[in-house]
ZAMARGU-4260 file (C-alpha; in steps of 0.2 Angstrom, whole numbers, plus 5000, padded with zeros to 4 digits):
<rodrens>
0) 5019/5422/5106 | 5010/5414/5090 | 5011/5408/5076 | 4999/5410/5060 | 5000/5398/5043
5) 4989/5396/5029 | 4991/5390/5012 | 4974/5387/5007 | 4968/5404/5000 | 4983/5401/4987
10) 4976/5385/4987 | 4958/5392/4981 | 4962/5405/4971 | 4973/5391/4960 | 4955/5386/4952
15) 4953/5403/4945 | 4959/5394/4930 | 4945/5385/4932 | 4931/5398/4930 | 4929/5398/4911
20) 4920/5378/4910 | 4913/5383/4925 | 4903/5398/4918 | 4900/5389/4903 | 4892/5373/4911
25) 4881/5385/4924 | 4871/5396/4908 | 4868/5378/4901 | 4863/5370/4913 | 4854/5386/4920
30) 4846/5389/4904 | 4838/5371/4902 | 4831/5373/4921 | 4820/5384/4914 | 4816/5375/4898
35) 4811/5359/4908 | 4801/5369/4922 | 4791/5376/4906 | 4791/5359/4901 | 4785/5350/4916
40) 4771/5360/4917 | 4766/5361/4897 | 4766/5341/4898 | 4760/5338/4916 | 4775/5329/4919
45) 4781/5326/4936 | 4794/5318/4932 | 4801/5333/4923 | 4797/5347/4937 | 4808/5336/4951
50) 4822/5333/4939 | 4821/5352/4937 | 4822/5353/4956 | 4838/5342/4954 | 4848/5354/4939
55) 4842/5371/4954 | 4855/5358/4964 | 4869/5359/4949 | 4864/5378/4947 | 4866/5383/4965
60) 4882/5370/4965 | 4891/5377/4951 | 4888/5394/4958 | 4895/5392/4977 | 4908/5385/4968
65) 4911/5401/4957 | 4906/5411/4972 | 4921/5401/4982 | 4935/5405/4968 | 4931/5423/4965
70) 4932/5427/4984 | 4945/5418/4986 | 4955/5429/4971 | 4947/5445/4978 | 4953/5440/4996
75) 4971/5438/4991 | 4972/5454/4981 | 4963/5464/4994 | 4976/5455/5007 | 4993/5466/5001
80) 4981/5483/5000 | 4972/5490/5014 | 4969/5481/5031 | 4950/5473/5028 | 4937/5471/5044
85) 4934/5455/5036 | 4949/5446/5043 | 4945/5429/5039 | 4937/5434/5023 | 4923/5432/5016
90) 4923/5411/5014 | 4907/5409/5026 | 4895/5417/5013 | 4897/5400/5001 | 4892/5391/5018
95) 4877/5404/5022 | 4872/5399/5002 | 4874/5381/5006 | 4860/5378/5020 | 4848/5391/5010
100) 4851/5379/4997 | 4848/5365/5008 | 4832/5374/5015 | 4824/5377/4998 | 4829/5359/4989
105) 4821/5351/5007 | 4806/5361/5002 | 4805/5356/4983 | 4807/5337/4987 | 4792/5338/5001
110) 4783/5347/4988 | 4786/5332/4972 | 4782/5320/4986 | 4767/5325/4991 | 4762/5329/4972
115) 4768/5310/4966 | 4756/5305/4981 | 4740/5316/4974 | 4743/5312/4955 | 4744/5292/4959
120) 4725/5293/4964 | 4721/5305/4949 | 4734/5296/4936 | 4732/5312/4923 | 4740/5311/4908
125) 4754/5316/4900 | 4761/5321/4885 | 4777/5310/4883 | 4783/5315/4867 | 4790/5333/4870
130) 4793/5325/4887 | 4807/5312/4878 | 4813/5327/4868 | 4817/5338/4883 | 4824/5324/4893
135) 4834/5319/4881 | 4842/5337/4878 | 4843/5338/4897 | 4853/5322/4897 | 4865/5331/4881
140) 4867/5345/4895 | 4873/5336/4908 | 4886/5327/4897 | 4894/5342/4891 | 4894/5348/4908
145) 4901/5336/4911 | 4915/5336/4900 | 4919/5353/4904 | 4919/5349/4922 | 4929/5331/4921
150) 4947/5339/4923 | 4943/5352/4935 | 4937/5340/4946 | 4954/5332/4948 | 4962/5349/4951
155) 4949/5359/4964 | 4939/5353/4977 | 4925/5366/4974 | 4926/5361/4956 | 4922/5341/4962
160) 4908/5345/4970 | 4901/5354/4956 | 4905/5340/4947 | 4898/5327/4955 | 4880/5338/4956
165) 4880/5335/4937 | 4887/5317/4938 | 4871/5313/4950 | 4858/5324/4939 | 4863/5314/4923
170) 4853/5299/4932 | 4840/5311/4934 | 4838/5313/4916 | 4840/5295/4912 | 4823/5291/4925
175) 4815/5305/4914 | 4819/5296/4898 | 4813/5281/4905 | 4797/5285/4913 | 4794/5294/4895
180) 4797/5279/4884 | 4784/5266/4897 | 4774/5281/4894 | 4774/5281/4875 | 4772/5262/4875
185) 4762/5257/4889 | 4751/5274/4892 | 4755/5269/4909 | 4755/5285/4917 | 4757/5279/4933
190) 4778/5280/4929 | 4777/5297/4928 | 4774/5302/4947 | 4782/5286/4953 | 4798/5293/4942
195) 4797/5311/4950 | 4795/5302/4970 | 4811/5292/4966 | 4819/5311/4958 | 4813/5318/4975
200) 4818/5303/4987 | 4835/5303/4978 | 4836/5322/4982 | 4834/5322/5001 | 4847/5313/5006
205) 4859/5323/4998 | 4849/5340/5006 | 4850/5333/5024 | 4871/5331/5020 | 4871/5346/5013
210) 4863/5354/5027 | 4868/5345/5042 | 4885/5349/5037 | 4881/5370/5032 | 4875/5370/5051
215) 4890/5362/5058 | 4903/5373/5051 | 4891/5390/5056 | 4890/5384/5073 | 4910/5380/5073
220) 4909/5364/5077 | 4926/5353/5078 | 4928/5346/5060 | 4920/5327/5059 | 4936/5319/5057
225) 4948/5328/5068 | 4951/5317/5086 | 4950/5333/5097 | 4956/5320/5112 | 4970/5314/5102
230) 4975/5331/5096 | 4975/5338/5114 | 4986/5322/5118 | 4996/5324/5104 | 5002/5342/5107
235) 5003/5336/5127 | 5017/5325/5122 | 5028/5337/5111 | 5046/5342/5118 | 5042/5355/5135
240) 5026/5355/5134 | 5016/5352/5150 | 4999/5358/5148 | 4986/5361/5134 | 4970/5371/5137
245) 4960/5383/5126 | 4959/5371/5112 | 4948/5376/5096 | 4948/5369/5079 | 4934/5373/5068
250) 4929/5374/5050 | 4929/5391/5041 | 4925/5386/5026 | 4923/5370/5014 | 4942/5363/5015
255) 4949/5376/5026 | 4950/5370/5043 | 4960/5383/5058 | 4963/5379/5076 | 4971/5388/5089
260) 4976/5382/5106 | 4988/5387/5121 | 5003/5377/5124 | 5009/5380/5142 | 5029/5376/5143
265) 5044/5373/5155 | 5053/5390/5159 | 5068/5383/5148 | 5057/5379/5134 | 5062/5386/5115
270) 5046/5392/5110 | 5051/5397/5092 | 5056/5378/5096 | 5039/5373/5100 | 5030/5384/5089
275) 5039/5374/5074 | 5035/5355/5082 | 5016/5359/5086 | 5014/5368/5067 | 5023/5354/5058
280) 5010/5339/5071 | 4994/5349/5065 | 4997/5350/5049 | 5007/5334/5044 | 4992/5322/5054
285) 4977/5334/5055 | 4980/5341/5039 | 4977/5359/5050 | 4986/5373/5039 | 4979/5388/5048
290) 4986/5386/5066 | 4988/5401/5079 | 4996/5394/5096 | 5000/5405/5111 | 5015/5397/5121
295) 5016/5401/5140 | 5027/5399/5152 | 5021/5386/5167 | 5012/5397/5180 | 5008/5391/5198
300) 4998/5405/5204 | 4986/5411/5188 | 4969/5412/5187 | 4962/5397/5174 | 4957/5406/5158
305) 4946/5392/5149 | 4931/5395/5144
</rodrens>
């Protein structure tokens, strides 16, 4: 006997609404990627190729969050046709495109770190006025992304995170700004890879989070802030239930956790009972909305099935 809930592909598919801003603010801020990786390289700036490294974060952001809402949609109209081999859909692919991300932003930040080290012996220089020019748009980008992006966020969880890429980048593009002003003034040009270090330090933090936590969910790991001892002691103490074993809980995708677990009763036991009190537990504490759970009667003589 089980039981199967899940509300959080309605939940997804509500920032469909959502798609229009987010389409909007990925071809600009796409579109000036390129126009500062042209830049970087016309002024020998730096500073401007790591920030570019940081808007392929927003790009690659807003996109797995596109990616997210559309399979969600897909998934749900797919769900009343014909019976798909993907029975848990295809919500892994946005993690799959989360620690290929991770990979490639690791490898741009090693890469501007090892360049700002090289360019502070040479100190070569750079142009810093078309440098100020393409900062400064880069900074009017990110505001209108962020604009677009500001009420979503309130709304959608994959909307957030793309949200708060663009809310991080925009510091990016002040460094830029600054570094090209001490520049201008100064000629010292020292700023410039000092500028583009702090871009790439600033981005490895974020890549190790973002991976660490891409490889957790592949390898179905127990979500970080689920108690698995309290959860097995939690569904131990509900009405007629004497025994909990086979207990899983992992993440399918970002904010859709799913458990399942065998709940072994007394003979009298209500199971539709039981069913009902361990569905309400996982969801009301653990936040748990797709929960299967097998209940058993209590059997002396069975062979253990844990694995």
């Amino acid at each position: 006997m089980g039981h199967d809930h899940d509300h959080t592909s309605g939940a997804l598919s509500a920032g469909a609404a959502h798609r229009r801003p987010l389409w909007i603010a990925l071809c600009l801020i796409g579109g000036y990627f390129f126009v500062e990786v042209v830049a970087g390289f016309a002024t020998g700036s730096l500073a401007l190729l790591s920030d570019a490294g940081h808007m392929l974060t927003d790009v690659l952001g807003i996109g797995m969050a596109l990616a997210a809402i559309s399979l969600a949609v897909r998934h749900e109209r797919a769900a009343s046709g014909t019976a798909s081999r993907h029975t848990f859909g295809l919500y892994r692919l946005e993690i799959l495109a989360a620690f290929v991300n991770a990979l490639l932003l690791f490898g741009v930040a090693i890469y501007v770190l090892v360049e700002a080290v090289r360019r502070l012996d040479a100190e070569p220089e750079v142009d810093s006025a078309p440098m100020l020019i393409v900062a400064v748009i880069g900074l009017a980008v990110n505001i209108v992304a962020f604009l677009l992006l500001r009420q979503g966020s309130k709304e959608s969880l994959n909307v957030e995170g793309a949200y708060l890429e663009v809310v991080s980048d925009t510091l990016g593009s002040l460094g830029v700004i600054v570094a090209a002003i001490v520049i201008a003034v100064t000629e010292w040009y020292w700023v410039d890879p000092v500028v583009g270090a702090a871009i790439g330090l600033w981005i490895l933090p974020r890549t190790w989070r973002l991976g660490s936590r891409a490889v957790r969910v592949l390898v179905q790991s127990a979500p970080p802030d689920v108690d698995l001892v309290r959860l097995e002691l939690d569904l131990g103490k509900l009405p007629d239930v004497v025994d909990v074993h086979d207990l899983h809980v992992w993440t399918l995708t970002s904010g859709m956790e799913a458990m399942s677990a065998h709940l072994t009763t007394v003979d009298a036991a209500d199971g539709h009972g039981v069913l009902d009190a361990a569905r309400s537990l996982v969801s009301q504490r653990y936040a748990i909305t797709h929960a299967t759970f097998q209940v058993e009667p209590e059997c002396h003589d069975c062979d253990d099935p844990r694995w």
